[in-house]
C-alpha positions in Angstrom: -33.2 49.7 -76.3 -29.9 50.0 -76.2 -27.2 47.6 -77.0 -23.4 47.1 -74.7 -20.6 45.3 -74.0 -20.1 45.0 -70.5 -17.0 43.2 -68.9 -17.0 40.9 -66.0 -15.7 41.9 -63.0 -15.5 38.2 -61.9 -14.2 36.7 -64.9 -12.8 39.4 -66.9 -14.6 38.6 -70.1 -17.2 40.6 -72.2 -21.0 40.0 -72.5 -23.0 42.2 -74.5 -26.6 43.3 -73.2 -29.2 44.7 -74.5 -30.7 47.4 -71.7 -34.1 49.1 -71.5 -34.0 50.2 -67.9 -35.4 53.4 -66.1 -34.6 55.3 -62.5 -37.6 53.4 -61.4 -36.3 50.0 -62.1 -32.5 50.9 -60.5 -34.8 52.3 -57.2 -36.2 48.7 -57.1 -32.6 46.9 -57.4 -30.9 49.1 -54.3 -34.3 48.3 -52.3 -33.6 44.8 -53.0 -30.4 45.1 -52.2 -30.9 46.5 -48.6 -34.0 44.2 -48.0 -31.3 41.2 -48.7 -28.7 43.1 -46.1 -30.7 43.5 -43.6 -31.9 39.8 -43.9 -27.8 38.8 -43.8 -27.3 38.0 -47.2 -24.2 40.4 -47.2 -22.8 38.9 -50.4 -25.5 39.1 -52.4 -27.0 42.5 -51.3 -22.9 43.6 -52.5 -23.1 41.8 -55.9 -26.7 43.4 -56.5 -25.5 46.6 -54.9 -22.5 46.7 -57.5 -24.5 45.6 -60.9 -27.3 48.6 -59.6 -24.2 51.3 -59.6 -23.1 50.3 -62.2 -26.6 49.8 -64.3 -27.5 53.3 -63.3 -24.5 55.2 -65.0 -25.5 53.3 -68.5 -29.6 54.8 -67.3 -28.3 57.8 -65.9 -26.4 58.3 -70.1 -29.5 57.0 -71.9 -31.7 59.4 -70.3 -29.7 62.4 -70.9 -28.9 61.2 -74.4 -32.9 60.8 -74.8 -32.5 57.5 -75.7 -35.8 56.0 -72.8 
């Protein structure tokens, strides 16, 4: 598990997170994403889409630095 600091791109301020997340679980988050698009929920399919991106650099690091 890894700890971060992650800033809002809403509000500007920092949050620190603590993330244990694989492939697998980024997979899930863009299918839920495009289930909620093609049901209309535009906004929300774009905040989930953004906050998957964005989670999968931080998995995409972890599992090259061996960390999962």
């Amino acid at each position: 598990m890894r700890r971060i600091r992650i800033k809002c791109h809403y509000c500007g301020e920092y949050g620190s997170f603590e993330v244990n997340l694989t492939m697998t679980d980024m997979n899930s988050l863009n299918a839920i994403a495009g289930v909620l698009a093609a049901d209309g929920h535009f906004e929300m399919a774009d905040i989930l889409h953004h906050i998957q991106s964005e989670t999968t650099k931080i998995v995409k690091y972890q599992e090259y630095k061996g960390e999962i």
